[in-house]
C-alpha positions as CSV (number, residue, x, y, z in Angstrom):
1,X,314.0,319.4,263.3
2,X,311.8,317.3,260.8
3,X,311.2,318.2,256.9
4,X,308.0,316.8,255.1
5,X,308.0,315.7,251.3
6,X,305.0,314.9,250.1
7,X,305.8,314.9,246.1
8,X,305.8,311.2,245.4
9,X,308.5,311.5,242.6
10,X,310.9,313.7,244.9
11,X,312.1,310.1,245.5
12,X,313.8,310.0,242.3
13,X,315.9,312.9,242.9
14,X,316.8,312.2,246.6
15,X,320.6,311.2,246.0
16,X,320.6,314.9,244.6
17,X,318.4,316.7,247.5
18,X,318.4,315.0,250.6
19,X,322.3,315.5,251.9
20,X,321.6,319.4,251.3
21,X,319.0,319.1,254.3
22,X,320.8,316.3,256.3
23,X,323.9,318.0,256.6
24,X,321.8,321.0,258.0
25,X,320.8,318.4,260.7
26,X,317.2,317.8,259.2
27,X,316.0,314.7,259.5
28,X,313.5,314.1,256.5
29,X,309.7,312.1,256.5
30,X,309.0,310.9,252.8
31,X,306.1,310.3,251.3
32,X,306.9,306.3,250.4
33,X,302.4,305.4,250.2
34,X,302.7,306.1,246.3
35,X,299.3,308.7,247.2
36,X,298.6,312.3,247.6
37,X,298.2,313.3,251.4
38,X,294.9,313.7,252.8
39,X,294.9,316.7,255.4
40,X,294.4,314.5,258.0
41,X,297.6,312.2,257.0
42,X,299.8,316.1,256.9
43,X,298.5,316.9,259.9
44,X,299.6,313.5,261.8
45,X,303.2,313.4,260.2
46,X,304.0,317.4,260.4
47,X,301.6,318.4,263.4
48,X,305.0,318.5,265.6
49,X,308.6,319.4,265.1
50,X,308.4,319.4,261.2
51,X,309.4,322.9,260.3
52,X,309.4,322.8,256.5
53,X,307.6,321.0,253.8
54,X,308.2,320.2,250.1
55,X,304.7,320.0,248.9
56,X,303.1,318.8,246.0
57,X,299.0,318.8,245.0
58,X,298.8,318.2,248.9
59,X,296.4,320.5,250.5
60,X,298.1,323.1,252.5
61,X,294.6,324.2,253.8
62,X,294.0,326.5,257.1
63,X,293.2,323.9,259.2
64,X,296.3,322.0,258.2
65,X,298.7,324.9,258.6
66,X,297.3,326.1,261.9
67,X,297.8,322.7,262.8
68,X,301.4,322.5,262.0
69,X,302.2,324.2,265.2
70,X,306.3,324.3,264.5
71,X,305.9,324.9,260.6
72,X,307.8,327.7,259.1
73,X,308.6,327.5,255.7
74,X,306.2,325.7,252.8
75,X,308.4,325.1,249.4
76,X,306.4,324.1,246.4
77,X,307.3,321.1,244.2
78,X,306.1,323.5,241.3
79,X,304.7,326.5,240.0
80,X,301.0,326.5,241.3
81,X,300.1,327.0,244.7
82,X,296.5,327.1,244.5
83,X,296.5,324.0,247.0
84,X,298.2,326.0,249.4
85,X,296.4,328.9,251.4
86,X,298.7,331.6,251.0
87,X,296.6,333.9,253.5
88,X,296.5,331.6,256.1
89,X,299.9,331.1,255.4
90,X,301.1,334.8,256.0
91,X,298.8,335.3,259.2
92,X,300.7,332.7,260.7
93,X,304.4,333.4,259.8
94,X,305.0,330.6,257.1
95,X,306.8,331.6,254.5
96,X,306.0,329.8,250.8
97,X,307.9,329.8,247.4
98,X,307.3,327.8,244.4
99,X,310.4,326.9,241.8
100,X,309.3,329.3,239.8
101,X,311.1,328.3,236.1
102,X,311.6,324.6,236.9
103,X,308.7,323.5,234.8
104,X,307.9,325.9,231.9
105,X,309.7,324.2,229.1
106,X,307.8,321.0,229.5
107,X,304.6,322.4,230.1
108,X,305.1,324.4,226.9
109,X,306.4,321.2,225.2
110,X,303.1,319.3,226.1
111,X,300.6,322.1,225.1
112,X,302.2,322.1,221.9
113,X,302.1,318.0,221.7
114,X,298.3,318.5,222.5
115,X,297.8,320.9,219.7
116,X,299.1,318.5,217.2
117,X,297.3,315.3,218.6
118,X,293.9,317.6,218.1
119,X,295.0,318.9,215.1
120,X,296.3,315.4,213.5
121,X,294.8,312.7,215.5
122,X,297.3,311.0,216.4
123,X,296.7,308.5,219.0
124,X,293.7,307.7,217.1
125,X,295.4,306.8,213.9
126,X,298.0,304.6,215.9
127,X,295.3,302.6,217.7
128,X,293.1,302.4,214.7
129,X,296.4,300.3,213.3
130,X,297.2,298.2,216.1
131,X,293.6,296.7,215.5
132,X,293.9,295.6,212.3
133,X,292.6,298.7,210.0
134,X,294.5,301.3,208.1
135,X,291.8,304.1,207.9
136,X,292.8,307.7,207.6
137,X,291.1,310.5,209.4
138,X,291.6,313.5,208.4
139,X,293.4,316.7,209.9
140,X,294.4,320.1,210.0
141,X,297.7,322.1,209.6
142,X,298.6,324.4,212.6
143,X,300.8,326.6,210.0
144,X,299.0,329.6,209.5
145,X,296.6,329.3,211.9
146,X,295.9,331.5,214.5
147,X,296.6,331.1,218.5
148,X,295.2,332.8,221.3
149,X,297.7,331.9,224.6
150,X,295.5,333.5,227.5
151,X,298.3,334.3,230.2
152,X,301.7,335.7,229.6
153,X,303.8,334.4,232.4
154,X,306.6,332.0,231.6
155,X,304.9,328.7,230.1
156,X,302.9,330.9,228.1
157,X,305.6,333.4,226.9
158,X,307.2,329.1,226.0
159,X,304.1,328.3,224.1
160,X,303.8,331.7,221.8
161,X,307.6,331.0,221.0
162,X,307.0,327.7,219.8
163,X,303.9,328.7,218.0
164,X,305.8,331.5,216.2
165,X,308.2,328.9,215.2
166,X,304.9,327.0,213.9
167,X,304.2,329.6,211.6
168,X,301.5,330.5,213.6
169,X,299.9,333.9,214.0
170,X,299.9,334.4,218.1
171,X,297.3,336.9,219.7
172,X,298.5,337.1,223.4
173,X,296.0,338.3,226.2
174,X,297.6,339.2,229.7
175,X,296.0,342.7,231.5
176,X,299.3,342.7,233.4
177,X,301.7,341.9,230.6
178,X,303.9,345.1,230.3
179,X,307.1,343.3,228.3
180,X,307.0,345.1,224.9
181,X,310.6,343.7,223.6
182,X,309.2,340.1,223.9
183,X,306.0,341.2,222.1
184,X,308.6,342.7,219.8
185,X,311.6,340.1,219.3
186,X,309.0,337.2,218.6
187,X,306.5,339.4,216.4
188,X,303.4,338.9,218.9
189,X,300.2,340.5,219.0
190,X,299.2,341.8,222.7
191,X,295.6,342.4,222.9
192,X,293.2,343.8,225.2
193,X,289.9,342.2,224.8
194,X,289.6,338.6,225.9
195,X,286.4,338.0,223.7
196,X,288.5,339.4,220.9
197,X,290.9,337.1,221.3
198,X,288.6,333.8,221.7
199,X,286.5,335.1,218.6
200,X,289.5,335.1,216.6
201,X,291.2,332.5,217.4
202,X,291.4,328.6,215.7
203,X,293.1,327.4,219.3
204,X,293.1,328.7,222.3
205,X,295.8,327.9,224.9
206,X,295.3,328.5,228.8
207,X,298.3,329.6,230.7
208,X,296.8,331.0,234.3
209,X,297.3,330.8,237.8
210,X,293.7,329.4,239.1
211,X,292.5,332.5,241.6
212,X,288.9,333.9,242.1
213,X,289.1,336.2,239.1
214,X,290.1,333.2,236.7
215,X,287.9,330.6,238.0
216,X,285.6,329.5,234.7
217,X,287.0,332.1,232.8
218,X,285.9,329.5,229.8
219,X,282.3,329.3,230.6
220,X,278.8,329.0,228.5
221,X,279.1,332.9,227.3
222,X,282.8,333.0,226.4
223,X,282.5,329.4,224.8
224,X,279.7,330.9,222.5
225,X,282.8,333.2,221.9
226,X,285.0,330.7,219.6
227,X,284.7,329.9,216.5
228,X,283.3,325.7,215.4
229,X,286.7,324.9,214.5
230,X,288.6,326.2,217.5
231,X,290.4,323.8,219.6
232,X,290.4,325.1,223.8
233,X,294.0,323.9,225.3
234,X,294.1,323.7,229.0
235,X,297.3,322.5,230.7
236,X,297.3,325.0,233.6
237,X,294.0,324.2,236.3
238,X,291.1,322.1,235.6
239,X,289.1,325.4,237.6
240,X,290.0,327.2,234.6
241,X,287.3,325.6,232.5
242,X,282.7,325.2,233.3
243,X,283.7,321.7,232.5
244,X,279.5,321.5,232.1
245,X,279.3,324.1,229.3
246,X,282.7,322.1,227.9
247,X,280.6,319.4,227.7
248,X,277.4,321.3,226.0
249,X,279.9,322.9,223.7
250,X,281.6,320.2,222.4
251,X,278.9,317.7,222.5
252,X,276.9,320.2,220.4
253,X,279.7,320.8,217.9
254,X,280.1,325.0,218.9
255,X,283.5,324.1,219.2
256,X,285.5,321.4,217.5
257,X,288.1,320.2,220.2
258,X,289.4,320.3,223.8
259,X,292.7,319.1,225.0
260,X,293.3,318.9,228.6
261,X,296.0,317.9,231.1
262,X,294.4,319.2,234.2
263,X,290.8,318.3,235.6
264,X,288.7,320.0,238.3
265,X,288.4,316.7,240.2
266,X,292.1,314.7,239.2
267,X,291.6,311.9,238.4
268,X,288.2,312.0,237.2
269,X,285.4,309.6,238.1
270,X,285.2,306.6,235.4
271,X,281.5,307.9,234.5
272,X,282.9,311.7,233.3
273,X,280.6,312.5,231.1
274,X,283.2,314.6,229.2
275,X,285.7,310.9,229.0
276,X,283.0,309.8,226.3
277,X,283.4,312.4,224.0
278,X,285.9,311.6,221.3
279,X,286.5,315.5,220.4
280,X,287.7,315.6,224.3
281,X,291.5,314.6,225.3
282,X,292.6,314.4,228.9
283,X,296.5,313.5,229.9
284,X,296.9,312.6,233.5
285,X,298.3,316.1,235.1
286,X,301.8,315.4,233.2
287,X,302.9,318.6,232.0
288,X,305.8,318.7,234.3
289,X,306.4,315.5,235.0
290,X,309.6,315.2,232.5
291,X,313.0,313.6,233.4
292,X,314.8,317.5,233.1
293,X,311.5,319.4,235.0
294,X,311.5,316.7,237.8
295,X,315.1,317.5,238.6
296,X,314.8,320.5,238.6
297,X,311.8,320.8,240.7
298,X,313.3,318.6,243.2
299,X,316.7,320.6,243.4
300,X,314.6,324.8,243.2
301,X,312.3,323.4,246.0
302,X,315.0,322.2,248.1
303,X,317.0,325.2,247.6
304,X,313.8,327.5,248.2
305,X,313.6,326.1,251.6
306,X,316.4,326.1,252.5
307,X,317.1,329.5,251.9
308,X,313.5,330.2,253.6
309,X,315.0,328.4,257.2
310,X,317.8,329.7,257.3
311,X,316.3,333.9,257.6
């Protein structure tokens, strides 16, 4: 019985996770190439005897899974499983979790650290130093500003915290947020109109899972929604976002900034339009990828799949 990891930072964490599947008599195929796995490459390492797999941004597609012939557990290294295709999944039998919790807090933490660097600059003011100058550009204050977080699930319910603690006014939109003592204890506004929300707002910060219904929920018409000033904040799917009305928008000044950590094609090409725009910021997919979240992805995906083997 073989397990696949695919995660190329699991490695890290191995003197923590592997013994829990050796001593179960697993023998365990790591993912040493420093690369995401094509399909191709999953299919030719777990297309016999592998009956788990850790994944990461792999793609878990139907023709991989149906060609995983022993496969019957999948165990996300993360929250998202949008590369994973749950309904192929289920019609054949394979079980999939995600370590749900692992990652929030540092997500949260680096929406927030994006906030400030549109709000204040920050990178730019540094590297206008290091070459020589000592020019000021100037910012704005997130206190007393308000934020929109679209999506109330656990990295968003992290960001409104955090905002509160800002001295932000937060406007939450979720159609399937029903928690009324969070709304309460943090003093947060639930509403029920998403262009209320955007047309209001000074930032908005995206906090969805990426499925049909979500895809280019920030689009031309809801972009013509936000105010000039607003800055958009996207640290959950590049999908999320018509990166071609992004572009229109911000080139065009209809909205002041957009942060991202997340890109429809990761990593972009070198010719991205959107790269040459100074009022756009994009961090390389990092929002989990600190010291604590790593760990703890590594050990709640292990766990997950083990538990998943063992029913």
């Amino acid at each position: 019985m073989k397990i696949l990891i695919t995660p190329k930072s699991f490695k890290d964490y191995k003197a923590q996770t592997f013994p829990l599947l050796e001593e179960l008599g697993y023998e365990i195929i790591a993912n040493d190439t420093g690369k995401t796995f094509t399909e191709e490459e999953i299919i030719g390492l777990a297309g016999e005897q592998v009956v788990g797999i850790i994944v990461g941004v792999d793609p878990l597609t139907e023709k991989v899974l149906s060609r995983c012939r022993d496969l019957k557990a999948v165990s996300k290294y993360g929250v998202g499983v949008d590369n994973i295709d749950l309904k192929a999944a289920e019609k054949l039998g394979i079980s999939v979790e995600s370590a749900v919790g692992s990652n929030n807090i540092s997500v949260a933490e680096l929406a927030i650290a994006l906030m400030f660097e549109a709000a204040r600059k920050v990178s730019v003011l540094s590297a206008n130093v290091k070459n020589g100058g000592w020019d000021r550009v100037q910012g704005i204050e997130l206190t007393g500003k308000t934020i929109g977080v679209i999506g109330g699930g656990q990295i968003g319910r992290e960001v409104a915290k955090r905002a509160k603690g800002l001295g932000m006014f937060v406007v939450l939109y979720d159609p399937y947020f029903n928690d009324s003592e969070f709304l309460r204890q943090y003093g947060i506004v639930l509403c029920d109109s998403l262009k209320a929300v955007l047309a209001m707002s000074d930032l908005i910060s995206l906090h969805l899972p990426l499925t049909p219904e979500t895809k280019y929920i920030i689009n031309s018409d809801t972009l013509k929604l936000m105010k000039p000033s607003s800055i958009l904040i996207n640290t959950s799917r590049g999908e999320l976002v018509d990166e071609e009305s992004l572009y229109t928008a911000l080139k065009e000044k209809r909205i002041a900034v957009a942060a991202q950590d997340v890109f429809s094609k990761e990593p972009p090409s070198p010719d991205e339009k959107l790269l040459k725009l100074d009022n756009f910021i994009l961090t390389p997919h990092a929002g989990a990828y600190t010291a604590e979240a790593v760990e703890r992805m590594a050990l709640y995906s292990t766990q997950n799949l083990i538990r998943m083997l063992k029913h």
